[in-house]
Structure formats: C-alpha cells, structure tokens
C-alpha positions in Angstrom: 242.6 2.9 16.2 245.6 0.6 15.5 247.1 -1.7 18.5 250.5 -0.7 19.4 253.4 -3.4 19.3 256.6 -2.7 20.8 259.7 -4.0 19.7 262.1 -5.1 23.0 265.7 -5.6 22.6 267.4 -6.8 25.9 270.2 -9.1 27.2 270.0 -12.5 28.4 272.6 -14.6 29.6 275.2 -13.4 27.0 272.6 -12.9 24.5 270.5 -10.2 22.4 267.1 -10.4 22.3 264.8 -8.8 19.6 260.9 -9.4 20.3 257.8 -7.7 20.3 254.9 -7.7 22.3 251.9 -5.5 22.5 252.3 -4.6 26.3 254.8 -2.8 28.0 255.1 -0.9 31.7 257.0 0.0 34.4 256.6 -2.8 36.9 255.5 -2.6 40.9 258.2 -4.8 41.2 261.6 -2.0 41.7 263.7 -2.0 39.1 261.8 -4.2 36.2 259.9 -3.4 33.2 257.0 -5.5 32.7 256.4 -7.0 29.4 252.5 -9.0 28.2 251.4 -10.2 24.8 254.4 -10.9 22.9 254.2 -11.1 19.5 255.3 -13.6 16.9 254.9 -13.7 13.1 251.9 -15.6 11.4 254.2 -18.0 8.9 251.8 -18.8 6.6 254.5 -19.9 4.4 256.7 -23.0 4.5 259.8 -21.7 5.2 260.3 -21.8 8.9 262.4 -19.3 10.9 264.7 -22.4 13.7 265.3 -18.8 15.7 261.9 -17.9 15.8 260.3 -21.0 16.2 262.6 -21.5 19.6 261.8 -18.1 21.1 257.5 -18.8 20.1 258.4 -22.1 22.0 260.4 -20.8 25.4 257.6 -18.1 25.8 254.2 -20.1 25.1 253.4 -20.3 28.6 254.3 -17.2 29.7 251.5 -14.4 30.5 254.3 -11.8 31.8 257.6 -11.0 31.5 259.7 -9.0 34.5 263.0 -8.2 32.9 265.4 -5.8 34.8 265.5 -2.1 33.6 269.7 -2.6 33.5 269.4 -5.4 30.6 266.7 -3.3 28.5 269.3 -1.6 25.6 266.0 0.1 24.1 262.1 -0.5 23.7 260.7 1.0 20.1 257.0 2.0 19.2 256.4 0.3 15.6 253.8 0.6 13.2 254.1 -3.6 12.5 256.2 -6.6 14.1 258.8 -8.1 12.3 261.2 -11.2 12.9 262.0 -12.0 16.6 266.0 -12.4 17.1 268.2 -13.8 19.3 272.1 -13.9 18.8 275.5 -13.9 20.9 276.6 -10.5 22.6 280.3 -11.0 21.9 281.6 -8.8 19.6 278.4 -6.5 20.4 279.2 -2.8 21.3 276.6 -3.4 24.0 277.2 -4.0 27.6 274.9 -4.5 30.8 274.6 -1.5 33.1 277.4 -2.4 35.7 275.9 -3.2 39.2 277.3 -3.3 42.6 278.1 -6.4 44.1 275.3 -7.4 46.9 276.2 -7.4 50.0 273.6 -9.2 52.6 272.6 -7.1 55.8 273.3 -4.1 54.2 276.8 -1.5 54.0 279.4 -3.3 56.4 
C-alpha cells in the first residue's frame, strides 16, 4: 500500500506556503490542523532549489506543526510530492478568513 503525502498550502505572515508532509489531522488544540512528517525532495542533482533549501532548513527541528484552520487555503491528497513553495501574498486572490478582534474577559 502506497504512503499518502499531502500537499499543504497556507498563509504565513503575508506569505503562501506550498509543502507536503505525510501527516495531517484535526488537532485537540480548537481551531488548528495538525501537520507531522513534512516532506522535501531528494536533490540528487546539483542544482539546488534557494526556496527549498530555506523552508528544509526553518523546519528541520520541527516534529509538529499547529497551523490555524483560518490560514489553511486547501490540503490536497497526491500520488507524489513535488517542489515546496513559498512566495508573497500581494497580488494573490487569496485572503485570511477575517476574525473578530479579541476582546479579554469576554463580550463587554
């Protein structure tokens, strides 16, 4: 039976995201989706992706991802990963879900 790998496209900090990772569920935490194993490319070549290479560094040492359901823009079953992305939002037709601004001790 072949592993899954899902490819995860969310926003961060003004940016679009584009990786994959072989696990992916509905955290305990309210409100996040949990993400495990990600997935980079094998470069066996020497061409070197700078885009790739950044994202395989900033998550090395991370086991688990929580990433909030509002910045997922969509999660995709594939039959193989491909080439993780990252690149500006502006210009995007994508948008965070809006959220209400929190207000401490509850409704005044």
């Amino acid at each position: 039976m072949a592993k899954q790998i899902f490819k995860v496209i969310f926003l961060n900090q003004g940016q679009v995201y584009e990786l994959y990772a072989k696990q992916i569920y509905q955290s305990d935490l309210y409100g996040f989706i949990e993400v495990e194993e990600f997935v980079f490319g094998e470069k066996s070549q020497l061409v070197v992706d700078p885009t790739e290479e950044k994202l395989k560094a900033e998550f090395s040492q991370v086991k688990r991802s929580y990433i909030p359901m509002t910045a997922i823009v969509r999660i995709d079953e594939v039959e193989k990963e491909g080439a993780v992305k990252v690149r500006e939002a502006k210009g995007d037709k994508i948008a965070q879900f809006p959220m209400p601004p929190f207000q401490p001790g509850g409704e005044s």
